[in-house]
DOVO-139470 format. One line per field, with one value per residue (C-alpha): x, y, z; residue in one letter; chain; residue number from 0. Coordinates in Angstrom, 1 decimal. Layout:
BEGIN
east	c(X / ...)
north	c(Y / ...)
up	c(Z / ...)
residu	c(A / ...)
chaine	c(A / ...)
num	c(NUM / ...)
//
This chain:
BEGIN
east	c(-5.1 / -3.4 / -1.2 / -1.0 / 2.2 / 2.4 / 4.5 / 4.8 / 4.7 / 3.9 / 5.2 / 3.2 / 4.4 / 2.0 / -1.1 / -3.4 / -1.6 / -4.0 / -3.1 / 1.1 / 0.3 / -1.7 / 1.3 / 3.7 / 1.6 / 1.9 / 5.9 / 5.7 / 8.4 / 9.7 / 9.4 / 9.6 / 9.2 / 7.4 / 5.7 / 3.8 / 0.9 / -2.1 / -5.1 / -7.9 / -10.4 / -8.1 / -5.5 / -7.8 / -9.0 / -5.7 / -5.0 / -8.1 / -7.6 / -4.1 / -4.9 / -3.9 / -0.3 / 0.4 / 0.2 / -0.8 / -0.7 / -2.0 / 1.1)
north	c(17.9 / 15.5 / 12.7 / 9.4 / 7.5 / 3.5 / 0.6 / -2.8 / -5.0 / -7.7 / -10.3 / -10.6 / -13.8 / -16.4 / -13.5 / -12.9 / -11.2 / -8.4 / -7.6 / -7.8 / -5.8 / -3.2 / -3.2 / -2.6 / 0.5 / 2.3 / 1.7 / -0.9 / -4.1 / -5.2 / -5.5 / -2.0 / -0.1 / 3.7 / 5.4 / 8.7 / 8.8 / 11.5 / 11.0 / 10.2 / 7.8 / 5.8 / 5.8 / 4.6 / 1.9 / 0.6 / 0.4 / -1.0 / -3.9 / -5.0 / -3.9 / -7.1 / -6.4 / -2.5 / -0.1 / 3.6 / 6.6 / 10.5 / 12.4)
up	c(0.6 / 3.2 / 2.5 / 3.2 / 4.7 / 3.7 / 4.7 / 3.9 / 6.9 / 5.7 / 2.0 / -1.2 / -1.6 / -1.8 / -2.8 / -5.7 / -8.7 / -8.7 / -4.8 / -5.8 / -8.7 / -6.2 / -4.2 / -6.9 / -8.1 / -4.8 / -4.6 / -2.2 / -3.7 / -0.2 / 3.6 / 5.1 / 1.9 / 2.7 / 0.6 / 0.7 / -1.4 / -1.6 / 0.1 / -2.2 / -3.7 / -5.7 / -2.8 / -0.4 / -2.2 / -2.8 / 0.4 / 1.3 / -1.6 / 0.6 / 4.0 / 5.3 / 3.9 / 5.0 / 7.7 / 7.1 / 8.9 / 7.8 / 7.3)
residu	c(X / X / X / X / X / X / X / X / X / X / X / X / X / X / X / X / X / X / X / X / X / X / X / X / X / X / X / X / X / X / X / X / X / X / X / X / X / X / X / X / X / X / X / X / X / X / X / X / X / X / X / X / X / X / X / X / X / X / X)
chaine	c(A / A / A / A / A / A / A / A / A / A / A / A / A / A / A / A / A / A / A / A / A / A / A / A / A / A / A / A / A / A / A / A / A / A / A / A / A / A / A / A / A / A / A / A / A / A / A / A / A / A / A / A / A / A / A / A / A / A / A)
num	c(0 / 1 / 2 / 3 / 4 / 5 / 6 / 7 / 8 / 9 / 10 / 11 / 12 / 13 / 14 / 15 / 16 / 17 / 18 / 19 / 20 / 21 / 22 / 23 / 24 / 25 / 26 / 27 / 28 / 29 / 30 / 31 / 32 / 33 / 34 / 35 / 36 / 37 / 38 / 39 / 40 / 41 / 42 / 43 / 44 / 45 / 46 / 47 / 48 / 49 / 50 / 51 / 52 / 53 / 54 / 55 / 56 / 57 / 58)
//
């Protein structure tokens, strides 16, 4: 199974609580915070939930 690199590029500040608390979960508390998750289901959909927020790239 592959895995799934994540940055934050962009603030939580001024989203919905549920999308800061998405980004929390995946390790992501500032600007420029990687993390590498595994790819599946529940991964993807958190990334799809603040897509608008992150960057992600198949490492």
């Amino acid at each position: 199974m592959a895995n799934i690199k994540i940055k934050l590029v962009k603030s939580t500040a001024g989203c919905l609580k549920d999308q800061i608390a998405t980004a929390e979960a995946l390790g992501l508390r500032k600007i420029g915070n990687e993390t590498v998750q595994p790819d599946n289901a529940a991964t993807r959909g958190k990334i799809k939930k603040i897509s608008h927020l992150v960057s992600w790239t198949e490492a």
